[in-house]
N, CA, C and O atoms as CSV, one atom per row, in Angstrom:
chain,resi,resn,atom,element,x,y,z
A,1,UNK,N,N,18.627,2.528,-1.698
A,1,UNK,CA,C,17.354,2.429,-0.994
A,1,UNK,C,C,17.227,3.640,-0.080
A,1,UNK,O,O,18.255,4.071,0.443
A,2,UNK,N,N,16.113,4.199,0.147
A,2,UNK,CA,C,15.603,5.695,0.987
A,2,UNK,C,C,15.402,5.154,1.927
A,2,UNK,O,O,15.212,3.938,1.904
A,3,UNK,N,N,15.369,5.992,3.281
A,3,UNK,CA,C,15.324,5.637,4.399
A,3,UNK,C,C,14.262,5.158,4.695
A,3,UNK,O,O,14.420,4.249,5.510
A,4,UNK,N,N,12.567,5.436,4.256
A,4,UNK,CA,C,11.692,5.072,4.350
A,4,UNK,C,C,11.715,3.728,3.585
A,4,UNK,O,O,10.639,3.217,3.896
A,5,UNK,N,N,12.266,3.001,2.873
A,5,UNK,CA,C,11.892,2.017,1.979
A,5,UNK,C,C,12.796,0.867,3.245
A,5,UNK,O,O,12.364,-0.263,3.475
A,6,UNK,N,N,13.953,1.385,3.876
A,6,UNK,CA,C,14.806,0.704,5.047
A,6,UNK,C,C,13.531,0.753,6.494
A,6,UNK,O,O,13.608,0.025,7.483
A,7,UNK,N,N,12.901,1.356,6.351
A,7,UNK,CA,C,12.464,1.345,7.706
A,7,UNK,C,C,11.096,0.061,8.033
A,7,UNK,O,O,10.688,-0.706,8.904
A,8,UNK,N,N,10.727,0.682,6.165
A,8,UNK,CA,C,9.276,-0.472,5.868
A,8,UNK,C,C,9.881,-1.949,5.665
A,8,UNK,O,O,9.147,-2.937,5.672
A,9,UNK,N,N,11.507,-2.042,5.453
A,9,UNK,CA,C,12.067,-3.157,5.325
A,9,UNK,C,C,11.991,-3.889,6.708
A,9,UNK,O,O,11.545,-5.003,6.978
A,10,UNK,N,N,12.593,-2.876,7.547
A,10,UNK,CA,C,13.144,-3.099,9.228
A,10,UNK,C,C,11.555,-3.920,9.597
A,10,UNK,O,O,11.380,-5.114,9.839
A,11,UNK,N,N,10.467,-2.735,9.529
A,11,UNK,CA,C,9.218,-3.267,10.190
A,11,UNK,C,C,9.036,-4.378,9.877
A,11,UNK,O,O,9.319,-5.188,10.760
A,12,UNK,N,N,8.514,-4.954,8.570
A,12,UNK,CA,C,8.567,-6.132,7.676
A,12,UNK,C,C,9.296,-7.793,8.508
A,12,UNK,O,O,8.820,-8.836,8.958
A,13,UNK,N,N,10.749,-7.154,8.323
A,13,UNK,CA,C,11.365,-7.988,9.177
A,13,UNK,C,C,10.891,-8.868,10.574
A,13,UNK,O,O,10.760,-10.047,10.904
A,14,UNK,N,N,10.712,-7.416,11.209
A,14,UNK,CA,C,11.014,-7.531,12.857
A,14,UNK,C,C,9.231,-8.114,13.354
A,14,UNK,O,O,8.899,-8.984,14.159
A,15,UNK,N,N,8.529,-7.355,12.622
A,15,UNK,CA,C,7.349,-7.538,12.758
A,15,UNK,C,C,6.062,-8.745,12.431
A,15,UNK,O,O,5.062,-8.974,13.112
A,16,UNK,N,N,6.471,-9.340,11.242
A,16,UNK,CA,C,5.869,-10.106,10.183
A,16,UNK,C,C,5.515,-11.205,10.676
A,16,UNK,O,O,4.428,-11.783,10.685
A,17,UNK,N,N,6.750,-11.522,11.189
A,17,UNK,CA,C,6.748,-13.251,11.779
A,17,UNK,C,C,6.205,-13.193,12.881
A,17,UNK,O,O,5.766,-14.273,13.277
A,18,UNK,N,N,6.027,-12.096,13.719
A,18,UNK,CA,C,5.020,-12.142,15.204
A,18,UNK,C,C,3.545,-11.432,14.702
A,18,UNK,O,O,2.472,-12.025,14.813
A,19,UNK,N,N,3.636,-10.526,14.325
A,19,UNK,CA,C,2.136,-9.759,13.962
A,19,UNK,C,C,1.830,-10.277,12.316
A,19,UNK,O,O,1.866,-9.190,11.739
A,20,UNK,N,N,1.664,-10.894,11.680
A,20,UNK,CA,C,1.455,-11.509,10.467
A,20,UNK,C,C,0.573,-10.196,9.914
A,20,UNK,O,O,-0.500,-9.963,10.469
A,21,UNK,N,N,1.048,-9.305,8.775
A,21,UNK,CA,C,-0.042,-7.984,7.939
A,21,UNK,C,C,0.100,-7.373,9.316
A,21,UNK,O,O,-0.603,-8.243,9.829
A,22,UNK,N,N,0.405,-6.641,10.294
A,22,UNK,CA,C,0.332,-5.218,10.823
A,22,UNK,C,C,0.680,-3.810,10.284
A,22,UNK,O,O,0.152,-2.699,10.332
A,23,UNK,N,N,1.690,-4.291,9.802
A,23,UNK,CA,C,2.504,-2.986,9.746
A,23,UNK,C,C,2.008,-2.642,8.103
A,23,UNK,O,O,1.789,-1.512,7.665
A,24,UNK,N,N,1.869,-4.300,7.123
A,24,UNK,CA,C,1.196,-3.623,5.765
A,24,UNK,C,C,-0.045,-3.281,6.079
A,24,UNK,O,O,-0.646,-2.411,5.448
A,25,UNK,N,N,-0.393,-3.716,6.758
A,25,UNK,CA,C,-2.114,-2.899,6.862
A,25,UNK,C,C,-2.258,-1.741,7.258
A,25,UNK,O,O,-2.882,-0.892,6.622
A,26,UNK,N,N,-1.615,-1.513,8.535
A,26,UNK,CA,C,-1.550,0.265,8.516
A,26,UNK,C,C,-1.035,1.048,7.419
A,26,UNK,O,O,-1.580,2.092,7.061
A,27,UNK,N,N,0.102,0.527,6.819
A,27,UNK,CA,C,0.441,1.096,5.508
A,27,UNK,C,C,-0.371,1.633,4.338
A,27,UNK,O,O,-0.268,2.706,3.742
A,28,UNK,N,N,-1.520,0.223,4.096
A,28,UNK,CA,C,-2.418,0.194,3.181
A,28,UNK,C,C,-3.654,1.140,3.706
A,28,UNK,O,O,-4.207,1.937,2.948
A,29,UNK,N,N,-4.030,0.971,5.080
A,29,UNK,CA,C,-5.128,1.401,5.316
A,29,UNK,C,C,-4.597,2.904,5.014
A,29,UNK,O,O,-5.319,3.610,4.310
A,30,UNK,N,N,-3.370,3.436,5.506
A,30,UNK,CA,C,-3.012,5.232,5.283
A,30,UNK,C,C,-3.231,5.313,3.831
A,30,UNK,O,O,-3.834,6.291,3.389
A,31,UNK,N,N,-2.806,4.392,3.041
A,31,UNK,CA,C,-2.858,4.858,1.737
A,31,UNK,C,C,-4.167,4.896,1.208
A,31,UNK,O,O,-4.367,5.499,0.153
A,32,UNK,N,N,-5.088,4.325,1.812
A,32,UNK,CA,C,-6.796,4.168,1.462
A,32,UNK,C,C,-7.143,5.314,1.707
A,32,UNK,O,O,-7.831,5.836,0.830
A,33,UNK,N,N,-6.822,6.165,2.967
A,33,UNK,CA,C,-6.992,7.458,3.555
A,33,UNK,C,C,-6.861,8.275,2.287
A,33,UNK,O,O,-7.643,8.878,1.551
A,34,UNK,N,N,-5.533,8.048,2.329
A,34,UNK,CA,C,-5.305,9.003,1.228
A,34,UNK,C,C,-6.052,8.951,-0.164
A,34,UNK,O,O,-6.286,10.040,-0.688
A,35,UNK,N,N,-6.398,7.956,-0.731
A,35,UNK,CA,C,-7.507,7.872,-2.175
A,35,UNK,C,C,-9.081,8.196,-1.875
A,35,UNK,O,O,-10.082,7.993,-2.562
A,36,UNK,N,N,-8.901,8.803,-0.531
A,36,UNK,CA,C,-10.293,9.016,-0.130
A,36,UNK,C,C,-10.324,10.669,-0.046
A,36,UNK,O,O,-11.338,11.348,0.116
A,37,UNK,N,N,-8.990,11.145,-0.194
A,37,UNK,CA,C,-8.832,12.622,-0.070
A,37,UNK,C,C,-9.216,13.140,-1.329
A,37,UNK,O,O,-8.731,12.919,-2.439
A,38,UNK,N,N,-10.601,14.199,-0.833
A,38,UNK,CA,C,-10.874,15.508,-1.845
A,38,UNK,C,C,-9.628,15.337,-3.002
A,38,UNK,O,O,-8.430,15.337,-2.716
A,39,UNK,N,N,-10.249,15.177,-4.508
A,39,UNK,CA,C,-9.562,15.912,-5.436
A,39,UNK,C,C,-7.790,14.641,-5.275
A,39,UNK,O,O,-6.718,15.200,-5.506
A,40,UNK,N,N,-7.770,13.318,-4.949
A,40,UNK,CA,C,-7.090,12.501,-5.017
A,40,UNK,C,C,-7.476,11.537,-5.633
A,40,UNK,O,O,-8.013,10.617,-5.016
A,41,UNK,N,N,-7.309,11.479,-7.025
A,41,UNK,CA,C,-7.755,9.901,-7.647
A,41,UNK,C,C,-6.593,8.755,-7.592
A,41,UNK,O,O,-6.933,7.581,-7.740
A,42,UNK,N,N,-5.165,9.107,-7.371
A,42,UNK,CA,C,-4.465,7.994,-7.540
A,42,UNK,C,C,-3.640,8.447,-6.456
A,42,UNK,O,O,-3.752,9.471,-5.781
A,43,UNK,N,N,-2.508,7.210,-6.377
A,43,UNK,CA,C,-1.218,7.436,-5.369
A,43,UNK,C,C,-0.446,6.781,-5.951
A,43,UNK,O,O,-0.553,5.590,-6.243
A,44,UNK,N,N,0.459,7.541,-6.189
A,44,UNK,CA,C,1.994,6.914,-6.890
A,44,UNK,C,C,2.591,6.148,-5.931
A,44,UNK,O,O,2.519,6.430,-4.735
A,45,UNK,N,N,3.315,4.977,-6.466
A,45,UNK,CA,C,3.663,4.065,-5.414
A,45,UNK,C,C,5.686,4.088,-5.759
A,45,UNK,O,O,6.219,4.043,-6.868
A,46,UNK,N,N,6.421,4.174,-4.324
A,46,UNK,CA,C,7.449,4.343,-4.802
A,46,UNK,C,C,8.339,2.811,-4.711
A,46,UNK,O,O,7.851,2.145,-3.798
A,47,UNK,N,N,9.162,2.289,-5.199
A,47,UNK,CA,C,9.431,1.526,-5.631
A,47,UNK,C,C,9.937,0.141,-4.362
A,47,UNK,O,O,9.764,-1.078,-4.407
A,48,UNK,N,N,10.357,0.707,-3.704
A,48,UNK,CA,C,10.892,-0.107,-2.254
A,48,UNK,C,C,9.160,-0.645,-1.823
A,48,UNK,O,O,8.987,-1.816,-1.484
A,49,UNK,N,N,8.117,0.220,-1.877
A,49,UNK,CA,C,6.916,0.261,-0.947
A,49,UNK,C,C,5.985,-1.299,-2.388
A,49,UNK,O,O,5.110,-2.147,-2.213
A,50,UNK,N,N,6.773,-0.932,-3.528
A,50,UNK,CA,C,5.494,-1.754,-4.000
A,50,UNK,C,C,5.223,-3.146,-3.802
A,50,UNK,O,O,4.160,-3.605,-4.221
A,51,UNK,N,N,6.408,-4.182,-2.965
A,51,UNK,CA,C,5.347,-5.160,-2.732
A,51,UNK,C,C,4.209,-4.917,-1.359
A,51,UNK,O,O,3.136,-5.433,-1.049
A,52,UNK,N,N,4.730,-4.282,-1.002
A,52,UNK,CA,C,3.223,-4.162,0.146
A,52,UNK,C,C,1.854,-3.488,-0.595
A,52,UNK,O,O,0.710,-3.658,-0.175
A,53,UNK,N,N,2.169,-2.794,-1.627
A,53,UNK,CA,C,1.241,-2.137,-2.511
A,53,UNK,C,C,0.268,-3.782,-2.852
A,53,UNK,O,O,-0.819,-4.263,-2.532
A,54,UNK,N,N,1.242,-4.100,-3.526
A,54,UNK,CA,C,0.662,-5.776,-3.707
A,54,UNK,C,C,0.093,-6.766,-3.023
A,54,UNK,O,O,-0.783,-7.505,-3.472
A,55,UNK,N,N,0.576,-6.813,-1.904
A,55,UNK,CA,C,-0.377,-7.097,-0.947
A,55,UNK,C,C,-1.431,-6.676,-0.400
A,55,UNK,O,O,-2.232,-7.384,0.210
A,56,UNK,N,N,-1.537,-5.145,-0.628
A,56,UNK,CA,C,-2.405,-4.641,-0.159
A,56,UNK,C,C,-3.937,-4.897,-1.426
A,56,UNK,O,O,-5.150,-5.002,-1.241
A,57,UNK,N,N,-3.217,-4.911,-2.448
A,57,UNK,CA,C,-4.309,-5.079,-2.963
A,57,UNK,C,C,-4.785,-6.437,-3.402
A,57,UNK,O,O,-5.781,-6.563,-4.114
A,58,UNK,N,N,-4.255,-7.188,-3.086
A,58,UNK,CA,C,-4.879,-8.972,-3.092
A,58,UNK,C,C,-5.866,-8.828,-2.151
A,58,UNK,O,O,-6.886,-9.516,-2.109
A,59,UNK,N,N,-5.524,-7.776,-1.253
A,59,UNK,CA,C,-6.585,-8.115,-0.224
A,59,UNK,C,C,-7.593,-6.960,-0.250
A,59,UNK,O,O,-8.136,-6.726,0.829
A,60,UNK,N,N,-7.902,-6.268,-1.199
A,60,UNK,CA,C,-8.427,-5.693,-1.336
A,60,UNK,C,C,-9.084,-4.094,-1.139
A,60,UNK,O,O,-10.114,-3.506,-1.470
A,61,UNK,N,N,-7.863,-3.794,-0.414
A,61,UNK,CA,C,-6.978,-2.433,0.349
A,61,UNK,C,C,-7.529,-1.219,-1.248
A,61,UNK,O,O,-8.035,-0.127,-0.993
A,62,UNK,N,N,-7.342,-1.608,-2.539
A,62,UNK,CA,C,-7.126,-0.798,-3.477
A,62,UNK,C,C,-6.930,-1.550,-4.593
A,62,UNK,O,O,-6.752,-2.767,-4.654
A,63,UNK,N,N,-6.990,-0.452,-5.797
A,63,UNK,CA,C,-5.940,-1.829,-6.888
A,63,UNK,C,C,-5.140,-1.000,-7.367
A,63,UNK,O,O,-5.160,0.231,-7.362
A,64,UNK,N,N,-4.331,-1.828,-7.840
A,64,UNK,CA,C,-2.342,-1.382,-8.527
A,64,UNK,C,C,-2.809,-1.670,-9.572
A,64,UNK,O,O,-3.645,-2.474,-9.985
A,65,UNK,N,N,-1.778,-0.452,-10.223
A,65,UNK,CA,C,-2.002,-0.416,-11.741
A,65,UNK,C,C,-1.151,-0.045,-12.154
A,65,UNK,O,O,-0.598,0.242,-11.093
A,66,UNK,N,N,-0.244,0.331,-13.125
A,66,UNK,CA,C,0.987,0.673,-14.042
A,66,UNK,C,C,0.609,1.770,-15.007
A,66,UNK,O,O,-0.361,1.827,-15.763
A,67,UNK,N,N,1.620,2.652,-14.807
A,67,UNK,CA,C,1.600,3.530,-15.963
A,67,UNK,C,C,2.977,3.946,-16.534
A,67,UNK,O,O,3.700,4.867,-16.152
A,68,UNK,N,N,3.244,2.747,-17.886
A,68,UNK,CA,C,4.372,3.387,-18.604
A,68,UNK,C,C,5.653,2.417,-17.452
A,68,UNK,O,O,6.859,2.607,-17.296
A,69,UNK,N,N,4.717,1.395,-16.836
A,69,UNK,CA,C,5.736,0.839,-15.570
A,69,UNK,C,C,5.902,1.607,-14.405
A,69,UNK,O,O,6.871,1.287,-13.718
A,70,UNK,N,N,5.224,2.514,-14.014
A,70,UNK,CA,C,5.343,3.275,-12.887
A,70,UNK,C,C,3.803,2.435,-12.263
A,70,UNK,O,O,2.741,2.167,-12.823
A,71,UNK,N,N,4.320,2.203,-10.830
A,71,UNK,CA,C,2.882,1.811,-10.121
A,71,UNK,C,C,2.137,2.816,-9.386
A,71,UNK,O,O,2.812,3.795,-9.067
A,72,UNK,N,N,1.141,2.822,-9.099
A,72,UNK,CA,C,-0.372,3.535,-9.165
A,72,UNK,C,C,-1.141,2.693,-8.013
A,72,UNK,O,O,-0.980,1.474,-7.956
A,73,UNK,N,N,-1.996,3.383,-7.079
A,73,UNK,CA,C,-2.643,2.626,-6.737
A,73,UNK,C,C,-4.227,3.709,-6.820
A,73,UNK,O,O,-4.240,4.925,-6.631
A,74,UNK,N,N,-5.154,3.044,-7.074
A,74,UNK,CA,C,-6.198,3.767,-7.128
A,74,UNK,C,C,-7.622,3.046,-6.868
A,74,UNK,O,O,-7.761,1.884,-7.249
A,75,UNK,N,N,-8.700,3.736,-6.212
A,75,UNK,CA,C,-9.732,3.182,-5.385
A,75,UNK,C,C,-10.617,2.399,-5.955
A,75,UNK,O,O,-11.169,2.609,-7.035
A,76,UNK,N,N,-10.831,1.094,-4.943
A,76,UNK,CA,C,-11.771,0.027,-6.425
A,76,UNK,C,C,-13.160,0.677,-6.008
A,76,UNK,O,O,-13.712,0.939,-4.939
A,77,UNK,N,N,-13.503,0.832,-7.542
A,77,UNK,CA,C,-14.980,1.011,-7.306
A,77,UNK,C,C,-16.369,-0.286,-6.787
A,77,UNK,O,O,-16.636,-1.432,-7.148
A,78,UNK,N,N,-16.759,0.358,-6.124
A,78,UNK,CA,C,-17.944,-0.847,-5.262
A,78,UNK,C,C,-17.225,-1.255,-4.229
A,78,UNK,O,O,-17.895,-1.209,-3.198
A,79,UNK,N,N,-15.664,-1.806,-3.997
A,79,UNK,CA,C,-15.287,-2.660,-3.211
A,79,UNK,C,C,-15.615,-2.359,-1.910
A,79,UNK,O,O,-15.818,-1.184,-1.605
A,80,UNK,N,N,-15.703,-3.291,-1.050
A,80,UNK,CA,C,-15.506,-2.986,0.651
A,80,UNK,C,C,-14.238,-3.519,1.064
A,80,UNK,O,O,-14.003,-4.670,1.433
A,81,UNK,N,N,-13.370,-2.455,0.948
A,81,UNK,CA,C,-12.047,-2.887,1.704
A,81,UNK,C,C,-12.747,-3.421,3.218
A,81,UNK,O,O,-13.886,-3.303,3.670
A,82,UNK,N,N,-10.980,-4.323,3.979
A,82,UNK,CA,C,-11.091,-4.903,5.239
A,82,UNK,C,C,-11.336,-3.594,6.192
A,82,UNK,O,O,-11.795,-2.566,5.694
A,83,UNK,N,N,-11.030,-3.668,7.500
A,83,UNK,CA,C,-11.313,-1.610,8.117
A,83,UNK,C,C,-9.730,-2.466,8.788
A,83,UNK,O,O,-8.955,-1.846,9.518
């Protein structure tokens, strides 16, 4: 596991059970940022991060998608994500 996949673990942990979705929502909302960037249609999702990917998109953050089994997240068209 990468240090970032330990840290989103740590937050997860420490965080979850008092702030219920904080720390995935900032997660999700950066990654919305990012599918909103000029000349960005997708974001590769790395493997520690994808259940929050998943969560993020039940709720409507984006949608996950697979390629070849690699996850993807990329911008729903029409949707109104949460802010």
């Amino acid at each position: 596991m990468r240090l970032s996949g330990i840290l989103l673990t740590a937050l997860d942990l420490l965080f979850a059970p008092i702030f219920p979705g904080l720390a995935r929502g900032a997660w999700c909302r950066s990654q919305r940022r990012l599918l909103k960037s000029p000349g960005r249609g997708v974001v590769w999702v790395k493997q520690e991060t994808v259940p929050w990917a998943e969560w993020g998109a039940q709720r409507g953050y984006f949608a996950l998608d697979r390629m070849d089994g690699i996850p993807y997240l990329s911008a729903m068209a029409g949707a109104v994500a949460p802010a």
